[in-house]
C-alpha positions in Angstrom: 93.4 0.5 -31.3 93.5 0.1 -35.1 96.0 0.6 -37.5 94.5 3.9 -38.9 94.2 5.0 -34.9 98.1 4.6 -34.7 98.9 6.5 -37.6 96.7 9.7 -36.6 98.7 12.6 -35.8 97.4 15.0 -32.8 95.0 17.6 -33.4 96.9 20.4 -31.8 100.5 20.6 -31.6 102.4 23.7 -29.4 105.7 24.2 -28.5 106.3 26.4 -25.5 109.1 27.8 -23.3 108.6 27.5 -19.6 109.5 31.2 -17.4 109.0 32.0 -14.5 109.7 35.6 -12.8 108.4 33.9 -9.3 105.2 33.8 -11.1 105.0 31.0 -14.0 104.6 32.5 -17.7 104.4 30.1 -20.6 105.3 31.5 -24.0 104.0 29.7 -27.1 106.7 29.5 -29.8 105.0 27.8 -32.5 102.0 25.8 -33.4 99.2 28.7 -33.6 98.0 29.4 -37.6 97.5 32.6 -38.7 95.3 35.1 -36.7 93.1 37.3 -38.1 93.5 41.2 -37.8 95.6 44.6 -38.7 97.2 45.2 -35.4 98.3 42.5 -32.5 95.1 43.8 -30.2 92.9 43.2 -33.6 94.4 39.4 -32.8 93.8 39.7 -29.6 90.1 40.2 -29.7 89.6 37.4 -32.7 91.3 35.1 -30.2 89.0 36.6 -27.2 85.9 36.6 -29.0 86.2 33.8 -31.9 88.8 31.1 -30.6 89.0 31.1 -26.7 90.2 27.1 -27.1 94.2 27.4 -26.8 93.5 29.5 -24.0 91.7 27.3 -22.3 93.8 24.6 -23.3 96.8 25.8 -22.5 96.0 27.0 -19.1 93.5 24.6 -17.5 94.2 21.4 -16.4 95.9 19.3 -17.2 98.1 21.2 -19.6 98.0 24.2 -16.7 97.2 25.4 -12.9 95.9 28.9 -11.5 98.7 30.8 -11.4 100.3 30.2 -14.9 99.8 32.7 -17.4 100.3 31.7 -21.2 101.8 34.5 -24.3 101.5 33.7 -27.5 104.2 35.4 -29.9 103.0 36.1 -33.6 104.8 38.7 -35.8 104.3 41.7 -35.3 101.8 44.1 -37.2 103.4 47.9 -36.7 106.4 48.7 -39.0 108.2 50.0 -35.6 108.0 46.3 -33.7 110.1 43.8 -33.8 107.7 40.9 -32.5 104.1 41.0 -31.0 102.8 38.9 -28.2 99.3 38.3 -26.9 98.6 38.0 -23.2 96.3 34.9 -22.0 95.0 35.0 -18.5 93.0 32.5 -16.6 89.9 34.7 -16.7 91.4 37.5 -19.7 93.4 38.5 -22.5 94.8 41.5 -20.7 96.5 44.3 -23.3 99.4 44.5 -21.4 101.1 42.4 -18.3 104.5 43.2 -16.8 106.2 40.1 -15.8 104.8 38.3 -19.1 106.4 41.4 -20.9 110.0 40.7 -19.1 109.6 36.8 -19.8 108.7 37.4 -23.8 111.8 39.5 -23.8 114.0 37.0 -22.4 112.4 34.3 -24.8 113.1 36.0 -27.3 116.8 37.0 -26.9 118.0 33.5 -25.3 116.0 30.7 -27.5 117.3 33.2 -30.5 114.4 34.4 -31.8 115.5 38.0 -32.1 119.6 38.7 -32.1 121.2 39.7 -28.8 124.0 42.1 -28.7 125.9 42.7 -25.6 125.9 44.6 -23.1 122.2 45.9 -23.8 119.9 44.8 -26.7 117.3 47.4 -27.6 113.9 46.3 -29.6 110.4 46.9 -29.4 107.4 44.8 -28.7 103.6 45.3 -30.0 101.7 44.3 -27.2 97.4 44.6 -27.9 98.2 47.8 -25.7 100.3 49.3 -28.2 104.5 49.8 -28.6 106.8 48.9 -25.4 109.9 49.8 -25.4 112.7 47.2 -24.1 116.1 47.5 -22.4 117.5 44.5 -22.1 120.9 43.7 -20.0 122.7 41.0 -21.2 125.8 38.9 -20.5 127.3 36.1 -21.9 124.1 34.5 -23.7 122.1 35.5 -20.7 119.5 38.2 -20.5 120.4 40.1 -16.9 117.2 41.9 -16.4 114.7 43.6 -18.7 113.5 47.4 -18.5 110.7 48.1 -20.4 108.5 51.4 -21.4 104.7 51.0 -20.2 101.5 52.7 -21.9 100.4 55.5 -19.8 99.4 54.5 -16.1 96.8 56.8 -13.8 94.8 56.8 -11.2 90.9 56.5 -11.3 89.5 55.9 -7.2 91.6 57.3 -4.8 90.9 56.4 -0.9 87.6 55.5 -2.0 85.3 53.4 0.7 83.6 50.1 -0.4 81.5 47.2 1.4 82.5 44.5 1.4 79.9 41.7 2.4 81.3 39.6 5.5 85.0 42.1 5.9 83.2 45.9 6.3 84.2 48.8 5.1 87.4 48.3 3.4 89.3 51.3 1.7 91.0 51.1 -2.0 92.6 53.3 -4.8 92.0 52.2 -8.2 94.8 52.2 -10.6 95.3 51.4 -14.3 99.1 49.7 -15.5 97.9 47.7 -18.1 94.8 46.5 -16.0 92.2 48.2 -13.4 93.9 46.9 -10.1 92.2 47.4 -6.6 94.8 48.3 -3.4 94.2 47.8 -0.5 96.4 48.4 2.7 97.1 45.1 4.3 97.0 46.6 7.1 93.3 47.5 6.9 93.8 43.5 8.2 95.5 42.8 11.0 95.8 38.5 10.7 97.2 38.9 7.5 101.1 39.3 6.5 101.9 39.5 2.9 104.0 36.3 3.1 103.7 33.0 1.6 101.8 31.4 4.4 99.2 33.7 4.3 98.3 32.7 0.7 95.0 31.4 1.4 94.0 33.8 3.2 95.7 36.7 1.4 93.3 35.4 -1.5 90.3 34.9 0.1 90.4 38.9 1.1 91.6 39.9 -1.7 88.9 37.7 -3.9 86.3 39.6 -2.1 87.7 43.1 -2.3 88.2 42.8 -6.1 84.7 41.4 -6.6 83.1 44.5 -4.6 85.0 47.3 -6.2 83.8 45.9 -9.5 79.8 46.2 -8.0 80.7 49.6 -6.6 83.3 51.6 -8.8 82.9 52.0 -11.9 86.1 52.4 -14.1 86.6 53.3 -17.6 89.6 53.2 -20.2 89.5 55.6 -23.2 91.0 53.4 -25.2 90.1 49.7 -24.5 86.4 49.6 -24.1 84.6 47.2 -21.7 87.5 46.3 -19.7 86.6 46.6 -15.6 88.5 46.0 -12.7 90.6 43.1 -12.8 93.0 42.0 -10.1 93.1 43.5 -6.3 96.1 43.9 -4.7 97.3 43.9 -0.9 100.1 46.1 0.1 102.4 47.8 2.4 105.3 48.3 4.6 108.3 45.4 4.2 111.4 44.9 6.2 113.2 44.1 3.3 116.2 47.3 3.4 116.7 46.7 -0.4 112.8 47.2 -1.0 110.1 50.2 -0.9 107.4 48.6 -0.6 105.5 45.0 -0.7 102.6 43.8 -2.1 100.6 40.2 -3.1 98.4 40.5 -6.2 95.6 38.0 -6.7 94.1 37.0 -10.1 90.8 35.7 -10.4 90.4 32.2 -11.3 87.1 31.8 -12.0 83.8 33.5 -10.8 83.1 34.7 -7.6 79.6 33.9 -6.3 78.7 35.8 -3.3 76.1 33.0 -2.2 79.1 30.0 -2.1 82.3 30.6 -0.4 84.3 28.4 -1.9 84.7 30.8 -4.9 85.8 33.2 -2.4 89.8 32.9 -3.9 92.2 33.4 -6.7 95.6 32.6 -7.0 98.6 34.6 -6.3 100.5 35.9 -8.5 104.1 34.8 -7.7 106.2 37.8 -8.9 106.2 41.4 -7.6 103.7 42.1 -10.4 104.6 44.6 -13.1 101.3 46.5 -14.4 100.4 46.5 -10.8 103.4 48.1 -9.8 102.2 51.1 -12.5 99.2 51.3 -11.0 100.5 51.6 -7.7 103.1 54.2 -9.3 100.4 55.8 -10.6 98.1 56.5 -7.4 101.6 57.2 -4.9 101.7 59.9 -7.3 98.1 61.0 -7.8 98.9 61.4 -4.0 102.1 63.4 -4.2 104.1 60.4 -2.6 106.1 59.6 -5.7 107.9 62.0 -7.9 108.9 62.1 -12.0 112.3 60.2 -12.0 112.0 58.4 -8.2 113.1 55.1 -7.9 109.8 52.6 -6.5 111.1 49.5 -5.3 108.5 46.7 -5.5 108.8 43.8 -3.4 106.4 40.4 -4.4 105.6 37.6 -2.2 108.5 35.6 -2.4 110.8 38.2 -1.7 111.9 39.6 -5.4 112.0 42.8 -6.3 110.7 44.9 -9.6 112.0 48.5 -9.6 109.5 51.3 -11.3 110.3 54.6 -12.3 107.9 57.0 -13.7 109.9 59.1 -16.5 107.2 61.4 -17.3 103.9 62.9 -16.8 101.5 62.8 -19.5 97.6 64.0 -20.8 95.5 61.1 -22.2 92.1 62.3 -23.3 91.7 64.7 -20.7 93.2 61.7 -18.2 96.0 62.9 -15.4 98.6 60.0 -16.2 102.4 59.0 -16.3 104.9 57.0 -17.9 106.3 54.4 -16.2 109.3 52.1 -16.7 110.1 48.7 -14.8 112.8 46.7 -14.1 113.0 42.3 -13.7 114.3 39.4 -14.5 112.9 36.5 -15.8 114.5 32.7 -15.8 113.4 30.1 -18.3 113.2 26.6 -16.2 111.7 24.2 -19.3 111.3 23.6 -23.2 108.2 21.5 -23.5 106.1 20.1 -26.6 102.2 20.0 -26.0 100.2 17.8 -27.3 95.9 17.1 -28.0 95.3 14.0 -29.0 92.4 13.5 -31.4 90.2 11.2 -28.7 90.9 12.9 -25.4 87.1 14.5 -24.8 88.8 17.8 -22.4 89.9 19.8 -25.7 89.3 22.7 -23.6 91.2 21.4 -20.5 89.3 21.1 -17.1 88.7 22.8 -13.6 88.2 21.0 -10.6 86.6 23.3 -7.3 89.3 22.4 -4.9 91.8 24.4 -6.6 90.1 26.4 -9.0 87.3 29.3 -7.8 
């Protein structure tokens, strides 16, 4: 290597905070330039539709792994917000996500970034979906758990029949929390148990299920054009006496090719899933099976729990929908510096098929 080799800085450098909430969230702290656009879901599209590299970067290999999911904070655009974040996904920029909402909060108020007062800090976060409200407990430095507002959740298929090549007929309701989830009854399959020995399997079904209800039903958001269902999610009864309900989520991570079946997966998301606890709000009460002001207790994989509410019942453009609210915790596990060197030839990261769809 030369002399003018060893004095070249890196191309990219990020600095990140490691959370988890069971599921792994990365939140970038510094080292993006300036984004173009009036409002943080303007940003969001430039970054979706213009400069797709520091997602890719920052969630592929070797920089990521299928279940992480990446935020990016940048200030925030409306007068009534105290910060904005952007969402990064491994196959989308969702508007809105649950879990990453709860582990930007706790960035925020533990690295500093925003001032905490004890016992509860209030703010307000512009997420591309718009204004959420947070509630944040806190105690001694430490951020206890984090309520936040959602957008409006609803229901859009209810106990609709799909076919689904290889499983049968397989029924699902269709609910919006921030993304179009698919839910199925696990026990529409008997050899599965939503526990973490089942992951394989519980991804391989749900893969399939979410890849046929976006062939066969046809969803459609008033406000964020072009968006179709995203994630499907397994649920049902637990044994857990401090829990409602359970459920296992699974994100794409990558696309699913009917003809090869080793794209036939996704990966799990860790946590009891926050938007997809809205949606599932949303359709228990599209049913009548969950009242304005009842508690929904939302069990994930590993055994935490996400409590919902739903605080009030709402029109959007003619839509049937409600508020919800949810409650988590987050825990940041690392502080880490990431680097791009100017030779390495994977600025985009890389995917191999034995872990990635």
């Amino acid at each position: 290597m030369t002399a003018k080799e060893l004095k070249m800085g890196f191309k990219r450098t990020i600095h990140a905070v490691e959370t988890h909430a069971g599921e792994p969230m990365r939140v970038i702290t510094g080292g993006v330039p300036h984004i173009p656009g009036k409002t943080v879901y303007e940003q969001m599209v430039y970054l979706r539709e213009h400069d797709d590299q520091l997602r890719l970067m920052m969630l592929r290999e070797p920089r990521g792994y299928p279940p992480l999911c990446c935020n990016l904070l940048v200030p925030a655009k409306h007068p009534e917000a105290d910060a904005g974040y952007i969402i990064m996904e491994q196959v989308e920029y969702p508007v809105m996500s649950g879990g990453n909402t709860i582990s930007v909060a706790t960035v925020l108020l533990e690295m500093g970034l925003l001032p905490m007062k004890e016992p509860v800090t209030e703010l307000t976060l512009e997420a591309p979906a718009g204004l959420i409200g947070i509630r944040a407990e806190c105690e001694n430095g430490k951020v206890k758990s984090v309520t936040f507002k959602n957008v409006p959740a609803f229901a859009a298929h209810l106990d609709a029949e799909i076919d689904v090549p290889h499983l049968g007929k397989v029924t699902v309701d269709v609910g919006w929390g921030g993304m179009f989830y698919a839910i199925a009854d696990v026990r529409q399959f008997p050899h599965i148990r939503l526990e973490p020995q089942y992951g394989a399997e519980i991804a391989r079904v749900s893969a399939m299920i979410r890849q046929a209800a976006i062939e066969q039903l046809p969803v459609k958001h008033p406000h964020y054009p072009g968006g179709g269902i995203s994630i499907s999610q397994l649920s049902g009864p637990t044994e857990n006496p401090a829990a409602d309900w359970k459920n296992s989520v699974t994100v794409a991570s990558g696309d699913l090719d009917w003809n090869h079946p080793n794209t036939w997966t996704g990966a799990l998301d860790r946590c009891p899933c926050g938007t997809g606890t809205c949606a599932k709000m949303a359709v228990l009460h599209a049913k009548g099976r969950l009242k304005i002001g009842e508690k929904f207790r939302h069990e994930g994989i590993l055994g935490n729990i996400f409590t919902g509410e739903l605080v009030e019942a709402v029109g959007m453009d003619g839509i049937k929908a409600v508020i919800p609210t949810i409650s988590g915790q987050a825990w940041i596990y690392g502080l880490n510096t990431y680097v791009l060197d100017h030779t390495d030839p994977f600025v985009n990261g890389f995917q191999v098929g034995d872990i990635w769809a």
